[in-house]
C-alpha positions as CSV (number, residue, x, y, z in Angstrom):
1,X,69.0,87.3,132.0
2,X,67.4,88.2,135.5
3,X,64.2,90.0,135.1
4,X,61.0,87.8,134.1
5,X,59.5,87.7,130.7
6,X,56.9,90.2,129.9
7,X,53.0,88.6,129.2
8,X,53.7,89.7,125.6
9,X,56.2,87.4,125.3
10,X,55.1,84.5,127.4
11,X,52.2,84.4,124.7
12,X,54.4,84.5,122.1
13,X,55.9,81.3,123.1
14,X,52.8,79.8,123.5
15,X,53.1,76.4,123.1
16,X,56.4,75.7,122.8
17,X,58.7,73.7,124.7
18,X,62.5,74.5,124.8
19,X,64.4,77.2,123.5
20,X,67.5,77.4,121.7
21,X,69.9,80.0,123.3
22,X,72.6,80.7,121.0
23,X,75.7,83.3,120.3
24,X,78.2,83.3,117.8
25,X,81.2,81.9,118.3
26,X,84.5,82.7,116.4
27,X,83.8,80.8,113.4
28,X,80.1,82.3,113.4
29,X,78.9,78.7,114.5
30,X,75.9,79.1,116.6
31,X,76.9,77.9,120.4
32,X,74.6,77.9,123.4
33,X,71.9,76.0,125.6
34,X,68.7,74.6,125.4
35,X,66.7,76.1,127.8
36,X,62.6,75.4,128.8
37,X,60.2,77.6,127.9
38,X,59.3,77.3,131.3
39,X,63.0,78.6,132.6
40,X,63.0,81.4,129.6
41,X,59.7,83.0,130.7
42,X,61.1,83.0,134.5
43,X,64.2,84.8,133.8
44,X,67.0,82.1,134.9
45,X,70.4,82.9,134.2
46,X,72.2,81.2,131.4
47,X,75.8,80.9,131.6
48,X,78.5,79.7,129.3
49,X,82.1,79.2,129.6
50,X,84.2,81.7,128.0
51,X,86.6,79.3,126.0
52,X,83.4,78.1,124.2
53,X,83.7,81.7,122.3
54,X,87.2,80.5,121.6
55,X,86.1,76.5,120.1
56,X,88.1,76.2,116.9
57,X,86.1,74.9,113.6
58,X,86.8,70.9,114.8
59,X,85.9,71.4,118.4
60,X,88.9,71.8,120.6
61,X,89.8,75.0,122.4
62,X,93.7,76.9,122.3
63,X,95.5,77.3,125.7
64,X,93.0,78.8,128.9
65,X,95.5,81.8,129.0
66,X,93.6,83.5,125.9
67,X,90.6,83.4,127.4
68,X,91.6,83.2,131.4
69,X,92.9,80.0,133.1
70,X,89.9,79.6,135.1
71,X,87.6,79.5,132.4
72,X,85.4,81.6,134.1
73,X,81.4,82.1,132.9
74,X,79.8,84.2,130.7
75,X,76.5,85.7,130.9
76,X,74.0,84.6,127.4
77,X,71.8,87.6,127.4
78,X,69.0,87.0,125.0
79,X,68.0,89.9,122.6
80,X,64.2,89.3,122.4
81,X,63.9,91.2,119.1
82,X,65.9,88.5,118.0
83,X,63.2,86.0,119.0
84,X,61.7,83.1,116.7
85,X,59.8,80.2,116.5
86,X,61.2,77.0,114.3
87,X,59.4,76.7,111.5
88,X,61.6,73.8,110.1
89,X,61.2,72.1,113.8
90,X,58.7,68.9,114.0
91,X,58.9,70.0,118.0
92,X,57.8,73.3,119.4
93,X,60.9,74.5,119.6
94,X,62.5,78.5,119.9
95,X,65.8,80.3,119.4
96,X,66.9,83.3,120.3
97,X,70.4,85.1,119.7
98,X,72.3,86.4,122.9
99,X,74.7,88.4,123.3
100,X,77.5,87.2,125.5
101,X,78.4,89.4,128.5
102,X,80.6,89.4,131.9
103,X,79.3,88.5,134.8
104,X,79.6,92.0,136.0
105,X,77.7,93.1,133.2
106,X,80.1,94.6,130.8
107,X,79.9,93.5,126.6
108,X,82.6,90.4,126.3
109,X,85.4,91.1,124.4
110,X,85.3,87.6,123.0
111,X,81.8,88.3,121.5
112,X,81.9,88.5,117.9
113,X,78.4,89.8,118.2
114,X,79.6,92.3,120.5
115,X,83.4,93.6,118.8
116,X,80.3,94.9,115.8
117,X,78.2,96.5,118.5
118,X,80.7,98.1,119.3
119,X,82.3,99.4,115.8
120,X,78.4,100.3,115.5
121,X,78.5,102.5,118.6
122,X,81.8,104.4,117.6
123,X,80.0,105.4,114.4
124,X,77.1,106.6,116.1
125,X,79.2,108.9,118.5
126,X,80.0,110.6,115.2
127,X,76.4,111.1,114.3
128,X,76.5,108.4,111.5
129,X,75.1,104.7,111.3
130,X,76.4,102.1,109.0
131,X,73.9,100.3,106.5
132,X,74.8,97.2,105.3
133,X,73.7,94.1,102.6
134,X,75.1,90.6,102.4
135,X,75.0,88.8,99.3
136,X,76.0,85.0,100.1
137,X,76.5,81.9,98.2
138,X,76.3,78.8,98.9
139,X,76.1,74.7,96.9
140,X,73.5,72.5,97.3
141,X,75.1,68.7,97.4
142,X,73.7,65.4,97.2
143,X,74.2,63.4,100.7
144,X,77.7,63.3,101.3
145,X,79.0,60.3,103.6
146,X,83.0,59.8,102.4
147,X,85.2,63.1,103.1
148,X,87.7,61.3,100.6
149,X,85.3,62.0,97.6
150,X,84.1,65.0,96.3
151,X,80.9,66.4,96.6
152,X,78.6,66.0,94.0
153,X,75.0,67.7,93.0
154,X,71.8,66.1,93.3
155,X,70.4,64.1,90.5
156,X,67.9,66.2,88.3
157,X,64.3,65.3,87.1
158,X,66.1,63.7,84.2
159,X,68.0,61.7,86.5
160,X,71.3,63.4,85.8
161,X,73.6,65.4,88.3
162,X,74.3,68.9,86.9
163,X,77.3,69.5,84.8
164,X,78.1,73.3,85.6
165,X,76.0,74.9,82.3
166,X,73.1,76.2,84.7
167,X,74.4,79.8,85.7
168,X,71.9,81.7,85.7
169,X,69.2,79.2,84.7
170,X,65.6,79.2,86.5
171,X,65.0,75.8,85.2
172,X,63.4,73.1,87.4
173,X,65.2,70.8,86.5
174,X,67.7,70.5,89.3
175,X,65.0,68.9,91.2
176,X,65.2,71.3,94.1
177,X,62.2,73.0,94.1
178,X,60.6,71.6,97.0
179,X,64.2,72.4,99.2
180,X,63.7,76.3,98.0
181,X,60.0,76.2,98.8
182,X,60.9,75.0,102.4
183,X,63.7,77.8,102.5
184,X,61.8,80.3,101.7
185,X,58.3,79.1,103.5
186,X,60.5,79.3,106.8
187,X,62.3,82.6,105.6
188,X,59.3,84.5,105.9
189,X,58.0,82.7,108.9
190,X,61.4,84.1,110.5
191,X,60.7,87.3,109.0
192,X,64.0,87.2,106.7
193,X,63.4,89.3,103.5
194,X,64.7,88.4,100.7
195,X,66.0,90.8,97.2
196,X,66.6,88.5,94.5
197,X,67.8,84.9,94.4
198,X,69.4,83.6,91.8
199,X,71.8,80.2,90.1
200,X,75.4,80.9,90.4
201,X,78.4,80.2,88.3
202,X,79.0,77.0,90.1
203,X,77.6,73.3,89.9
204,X,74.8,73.8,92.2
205,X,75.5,76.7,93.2
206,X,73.1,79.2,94.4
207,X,73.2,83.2,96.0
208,X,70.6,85.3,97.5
209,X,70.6,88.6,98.6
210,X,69.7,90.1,101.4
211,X,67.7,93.4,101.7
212,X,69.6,96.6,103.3
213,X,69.6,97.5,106.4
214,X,71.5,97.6,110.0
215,X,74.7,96.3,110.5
216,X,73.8,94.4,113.4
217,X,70.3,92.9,111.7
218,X,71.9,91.8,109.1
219,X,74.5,90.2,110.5
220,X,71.8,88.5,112.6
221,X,69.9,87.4,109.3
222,X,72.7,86.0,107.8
223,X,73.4,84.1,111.0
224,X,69.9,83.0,111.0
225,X,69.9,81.8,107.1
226,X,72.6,79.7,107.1
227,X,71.5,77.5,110.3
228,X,68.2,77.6,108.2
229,X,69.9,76.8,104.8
230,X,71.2,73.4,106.9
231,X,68.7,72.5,108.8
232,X,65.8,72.5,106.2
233,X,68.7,70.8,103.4
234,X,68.8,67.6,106.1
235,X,65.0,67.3,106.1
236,X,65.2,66.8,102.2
237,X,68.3,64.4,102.0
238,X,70.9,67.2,100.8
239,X,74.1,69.1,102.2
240,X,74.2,72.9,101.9
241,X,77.8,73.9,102.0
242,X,78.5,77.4,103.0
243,X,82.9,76.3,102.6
244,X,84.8,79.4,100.3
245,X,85.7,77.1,97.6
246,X,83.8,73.4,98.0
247,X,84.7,71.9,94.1
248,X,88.0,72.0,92.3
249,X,88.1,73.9,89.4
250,X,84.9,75.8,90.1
251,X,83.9,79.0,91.3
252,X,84.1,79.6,94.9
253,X,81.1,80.8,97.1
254,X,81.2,84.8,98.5
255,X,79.5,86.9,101.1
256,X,79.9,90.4,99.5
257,X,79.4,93.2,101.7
258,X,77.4,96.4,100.4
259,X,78.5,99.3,102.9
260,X,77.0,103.0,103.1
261,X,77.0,105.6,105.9
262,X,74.0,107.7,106.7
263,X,73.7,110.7,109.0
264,X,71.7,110.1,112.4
265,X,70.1,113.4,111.6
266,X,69.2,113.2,108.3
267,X,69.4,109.8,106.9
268,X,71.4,111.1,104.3
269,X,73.7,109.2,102.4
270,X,76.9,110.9,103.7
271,X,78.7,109.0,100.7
272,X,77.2,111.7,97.9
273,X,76.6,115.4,98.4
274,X,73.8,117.8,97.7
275,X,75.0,117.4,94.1
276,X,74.8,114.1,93.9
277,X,78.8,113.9,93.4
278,X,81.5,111.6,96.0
279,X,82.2,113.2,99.1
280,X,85.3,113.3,101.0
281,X,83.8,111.0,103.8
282,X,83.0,108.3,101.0
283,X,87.1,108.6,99.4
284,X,88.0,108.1,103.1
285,X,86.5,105.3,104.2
286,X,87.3,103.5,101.2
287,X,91.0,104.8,101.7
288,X,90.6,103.4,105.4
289,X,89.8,100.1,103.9
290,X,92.5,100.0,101.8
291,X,94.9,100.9,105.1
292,X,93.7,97.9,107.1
293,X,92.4,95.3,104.3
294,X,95.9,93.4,104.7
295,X,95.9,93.3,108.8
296,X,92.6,92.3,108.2
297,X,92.5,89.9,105.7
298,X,92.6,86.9,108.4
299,X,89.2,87.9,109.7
300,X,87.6,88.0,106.2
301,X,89.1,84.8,105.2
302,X,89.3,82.9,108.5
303,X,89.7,79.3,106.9
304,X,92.9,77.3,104.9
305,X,90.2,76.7,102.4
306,X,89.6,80.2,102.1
307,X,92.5,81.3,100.1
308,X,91.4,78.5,97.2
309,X,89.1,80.6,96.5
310,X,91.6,83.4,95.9
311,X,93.4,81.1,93.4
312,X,91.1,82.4,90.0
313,X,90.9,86.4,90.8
314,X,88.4,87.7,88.8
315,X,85.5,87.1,90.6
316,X,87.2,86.9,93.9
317,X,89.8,89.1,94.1
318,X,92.9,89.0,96.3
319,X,93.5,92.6,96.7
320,X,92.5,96.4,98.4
321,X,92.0,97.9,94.5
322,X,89.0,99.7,94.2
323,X,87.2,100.7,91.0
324,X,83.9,101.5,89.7
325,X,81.9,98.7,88.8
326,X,84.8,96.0,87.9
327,X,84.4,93.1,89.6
328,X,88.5,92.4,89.7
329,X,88.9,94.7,92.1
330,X,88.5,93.4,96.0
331,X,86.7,97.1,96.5
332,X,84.2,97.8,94.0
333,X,81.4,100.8,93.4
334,X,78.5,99.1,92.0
335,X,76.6,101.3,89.8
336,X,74.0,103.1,91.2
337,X,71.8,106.4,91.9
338,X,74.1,108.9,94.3
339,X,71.4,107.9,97.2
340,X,73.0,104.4,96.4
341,X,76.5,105.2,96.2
342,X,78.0,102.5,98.7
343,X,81.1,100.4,98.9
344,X,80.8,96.2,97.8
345,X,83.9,94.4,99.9
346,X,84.0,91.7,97.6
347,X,87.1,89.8,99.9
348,X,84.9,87.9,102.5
349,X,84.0,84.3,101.8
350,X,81.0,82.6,101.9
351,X,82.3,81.0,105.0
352,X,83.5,83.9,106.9
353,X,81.6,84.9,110.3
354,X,79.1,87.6,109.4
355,X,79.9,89.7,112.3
356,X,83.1,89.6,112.2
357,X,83.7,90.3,108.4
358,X,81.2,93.1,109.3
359,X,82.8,94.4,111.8
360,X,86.3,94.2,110.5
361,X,85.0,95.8,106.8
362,X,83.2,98.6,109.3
363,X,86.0,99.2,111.3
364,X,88.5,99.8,108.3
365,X,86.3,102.2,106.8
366,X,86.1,104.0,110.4
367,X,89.4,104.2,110.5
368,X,90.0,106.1,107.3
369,X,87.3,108.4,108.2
370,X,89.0,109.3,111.5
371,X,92.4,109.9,110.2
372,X,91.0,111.6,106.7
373,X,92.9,108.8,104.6
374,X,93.0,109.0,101.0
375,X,92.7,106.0,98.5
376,X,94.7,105.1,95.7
377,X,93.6,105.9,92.2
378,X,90.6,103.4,90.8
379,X,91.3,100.9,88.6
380,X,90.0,99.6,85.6
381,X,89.9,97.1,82.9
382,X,92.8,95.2,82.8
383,X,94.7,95.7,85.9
384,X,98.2,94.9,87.8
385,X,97.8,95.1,91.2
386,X,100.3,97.1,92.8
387,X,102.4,95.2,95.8
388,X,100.8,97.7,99.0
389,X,97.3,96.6,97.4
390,X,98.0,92.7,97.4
391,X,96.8,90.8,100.2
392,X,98.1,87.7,102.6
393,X,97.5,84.3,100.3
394,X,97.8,81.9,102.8
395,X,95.7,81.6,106.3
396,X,99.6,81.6,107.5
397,X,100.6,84.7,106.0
398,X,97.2,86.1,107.3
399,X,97.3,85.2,110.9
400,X,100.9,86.3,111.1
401,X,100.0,89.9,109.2
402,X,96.6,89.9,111.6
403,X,98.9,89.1,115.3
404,X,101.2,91.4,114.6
405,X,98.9,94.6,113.8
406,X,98.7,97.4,115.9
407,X,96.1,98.4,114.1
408,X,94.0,94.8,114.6
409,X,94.6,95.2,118.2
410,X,93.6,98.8,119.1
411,X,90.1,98.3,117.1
412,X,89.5,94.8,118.6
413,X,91.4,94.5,121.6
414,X,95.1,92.7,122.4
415,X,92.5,89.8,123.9
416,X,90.4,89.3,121.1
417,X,93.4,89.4,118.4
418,X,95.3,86.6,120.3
419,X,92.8,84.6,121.1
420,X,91.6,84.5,117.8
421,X,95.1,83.8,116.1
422,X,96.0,81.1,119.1
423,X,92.1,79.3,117.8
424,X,93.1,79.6,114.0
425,X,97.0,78.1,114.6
426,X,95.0,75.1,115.9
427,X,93.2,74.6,112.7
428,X,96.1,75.0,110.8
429,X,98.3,72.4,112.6
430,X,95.0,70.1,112.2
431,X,95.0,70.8,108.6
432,X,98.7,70.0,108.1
433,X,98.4,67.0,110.4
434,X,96.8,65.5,107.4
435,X,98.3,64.1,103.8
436,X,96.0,65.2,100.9
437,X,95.7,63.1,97.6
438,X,97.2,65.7,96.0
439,X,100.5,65.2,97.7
440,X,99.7,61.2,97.3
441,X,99.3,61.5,93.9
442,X,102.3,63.6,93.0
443,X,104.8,63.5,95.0
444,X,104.9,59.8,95.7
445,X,105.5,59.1,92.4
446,X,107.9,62.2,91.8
447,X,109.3,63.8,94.5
C-alpha cells in the first residue's frame, strides 16, 4: 500500500477508528493488523511475516525453510472493493481483505488468495471465466467451555435442547431467531447476498447458499460469512462451528462448490451448446477433475476431522464419481436448464479454506480442459465405486498422495505444496500427541 487513499474513500470511513487488515492464511483463518484509520487513509505500508501464511490451525509455524529462513516480510495490499464497515462492532471499526505480495511486488506464492487469482487468470488467457456458488453448513452450539464434552444445542422456547427431528423445519422454536436476525441484518450491511437458507439434517444445523458469481467474490463472501457467523454467535451467548463433522453420529457440515465456465465474449455457458446439449469442454473438465481429485483431496479436506465426515457416504461422498443428480457421487450435475448446466464438487468440507478448495476444484477442471481429458461413465442409483475413483481416507494418506504430485506442484508451485504439507504434519503429530476417550474406553479395558 503506498499511494494515499482517494477522498471517496476517506469519506467512506468516516468515522471510524481502526481498520482490520486481513488475508487468508492456510487454514482460511483471517490473519493481519489493525491499522488507524488515520494510517489507512495515508497510505502506510503494512507488512507481515511470511511464515504467518504458513501458521498451522493451533498456532505454531513448520520449519523457516518452507517459507525462507529469514522470515522475510510480506506486503498486505488491501483490495478496496473488498472494503467494509463492522456492523456487528460496538466500536467504529473496518476490515478490508489484502492480498499478500513480495516486497518487490510480485503475487506471493504462499497466498491462498493469490494461487485462485491466479487459476482465474489462466482461464481468462483462454477467453473463459469461471463462475462459482458455495453452499456451506455450519451448527449452532450452546456455549461450550469443556473440550472433553460434546457440544450441545441451545435450549428451545420450550426449554429443551433439540433432538435432531428439525431438518428442514422453519419453526421458531430453536430459540434462534434473534441470532439469524443479527446474521442477516449485518449480511446485507456487508453487501453479502443471500439464495435460500435453510435447517439441515443435523442437530442445529443450518446451510445457506450463496448467490453465483466470481470465483474470487465468492471466495471473498464466504471468507467474510464465516468471521461474521462467529462474531455475531458470541454477542448472543452461542458457538457457530464451521468443523466437517462436529457431533458423533450426525451428519457432517459441507461447502459444495457449484462450477460453470462462461466465454469472455459471450457470457455463454460454454458447458451446453447452441442445442442446449453437453459440450466437449463441459466432459473435460469434469474428466480433469476426476484426474486430480485424489492429488487433491488434501486441499479439499485439509483437517483429521475432515475424513469423519467421509465415514457415512451418501451425503458426503469419498470419491471422483460423477452422475446426474445423485448425491452419492463426489461429482454431481444438479438438474437444471442447459444455461445452468454446471458441476456441484460435493468433496470440500464445511471447514476447508474457500480459496483454496476453489482454487484446487478450478484448477482440476483446467487441467482436463487443457489436455482434452475424458471422464468415466456416470453413475447412478446404487453404486460401487471403482478403485481409480476412491479417494485418500485419512489426512495421512492425503498429505502423502498431495506431496508427492507432480501434478499438485506444477499448478501450485513446489513452495506452496511443501509448505503446506510441512503445516498440516504439524497438526497431525498434535492430533496424535493426544489420547481420545475412545481409545480410554476401549482399549484400556480390552486391548
Amino acid at each position: 500500500m503506498t499511494t494515499a487513499c482517494p477522498r471517496s474513500l476517506a469519506e467512506r470511513l468516516t468515522g471510524i477508528d481502526e481498520i482490520e487488515c486481513i488475508t487468508p492464511d492456510l487454514n482460511g483463518v483471517p490473519r493481519g493488523k489493525v491499522m488507524t484509520a488515520e494510517g489507512f487513509e495515508q497510505g502506510r505500508r503494512l507488512q507481515l511475516a511470511r511464515g504467518v501464511l504458513l501458521q498451522c490451525i493451533m498456532g505454531g509455524y513448520p520449519a523457516a525453510e518452507f517459507y525462507g529462513a529469514d522470515d522475510g516480510d510480506l506486503a498486505l495490499v488491501p483490495d478496496l472493493t473488498q472494503l467494509y464497515r463492522l456492523p456487528w462492532s460496538d466500536q467504529p471499526r473496518a476490515l478490508v481483505i489484502c492480498d499478500a505480495e513480495e516486497l518487490d511486488g510480485e503475487p506471493s506464492c504462499l497466498s491462498t488468495r493469490g494461487q485462485l487469482k491466479a487459476v482465474i487468470a489462466r482461464y481468462a488467457s483462454l477467453g473463459l471465466a469461471p463462475v462459482v456458488a458455495t453452499e456451506l453448513e455450519f451448527y449452532v452450539f450452546d456455549r461450550h467451555r469443556d473440550p472433553q464434552q460434546p457440544f450441545l444445542p441451545p435450549k428451545g422456547l420450550d426449554g429443551r435442547r433439540e433432538d435432531g427431528a428439525s431438518a428442514f423445519s422453519v419453526s421458531s422454536n430453536n430459540g434462534l431467531r434473534p441470532f439469524f436476525s443479527e446474521v442477516y441484518r449485518c449480511m446485507a450491511a456487508l453487501g453479502l447476498p443471500r439464495d435460500t437458507f435453510m435447517h439441515e439434517m443435523g442437530v442445529s444445523q443450518f446451510e445457506i447458499n450463496l448467490l453465483h458469481g466470481d470465483p474470487l467474490l465468492l471466495a471473498d463472501q464466504t471468507l467474510l460469512f464465516k468471521h461474521l457467523l462467529k462474531e455475531v454467535g458470541l454477542k448472543h451467548g452461542l458457538m457457530v462451528v464451521c468443523m466437517a463433522k462436529p457431533l458423533a453420529h450426525t451428519a457432517g457440515s459441507s461447502m459444495h462448490i457449484h462450477q460453470s465456465l462462461i466465454a469472455l465474449d459471450s457470457g455463454r455457458n460454454v458447458f451446453s451448446d447452441t442445442a442446449g446439449e453437453p459440450t466437449a469442454m463441459f466432459r473435460h473438465f469434469i474428466g480433469g477433475q476426476q484426474a486430480a481429485m485424489a492429488d487433491f483431496t488434501a486441499l479439499l479436506a485439509p483437517n483429521v476431522n475432515s475424513y469423519h465426515r467421509f465415514i457415512h457416504p451418501y451425503a458426503s461422498p469419498n470419491n471422483a464419481c460423477w452422475s446426474l443428480d445423485n448425491r452419492a457421487a463426489g461429482l454431481r450435475i444438479p438438474a437444471s436448464s442447459p444455461a445452468a448446466r454446471r458441476v456441484e464438487n460435493r468433496l470440500p468440507g464445511a471447514d476447508a479454506n474457500p480459496y483454496l478448495a476453489i482454487a484446487a476444484s478450478l484448477a482440476a477442471g483446467l487441467h482436463g480442459i487443457e489436455r482434452r481429458l475424458e471422464p468415466s461413465a456416470p453413475v447412478q442409483g446404487e453404486m460401487t465405486v471403482p478403485d481409480n475413483l476412491l479417494l485418500p481416507c485419512t489426512l495421512h494418506a492425503a498429505l502423502e498422495r498431495l506431496t508427492r504430485s507432480e501434478l499438485a506442484k506444477e499448478l501450485f508451485g513446489k513452495e506452496f505444496i511443501e509448505g503446506f504439507g510441512a503445516s498440516k504434519q504439524l497438526e497431525l503429530i498434535s492430533f496424535f500427541n493426544e489420547i481420545t476417550p475412545w481409545e480410554r474406553r476401549v482399549l484400556a479395558a480390552h486391548a
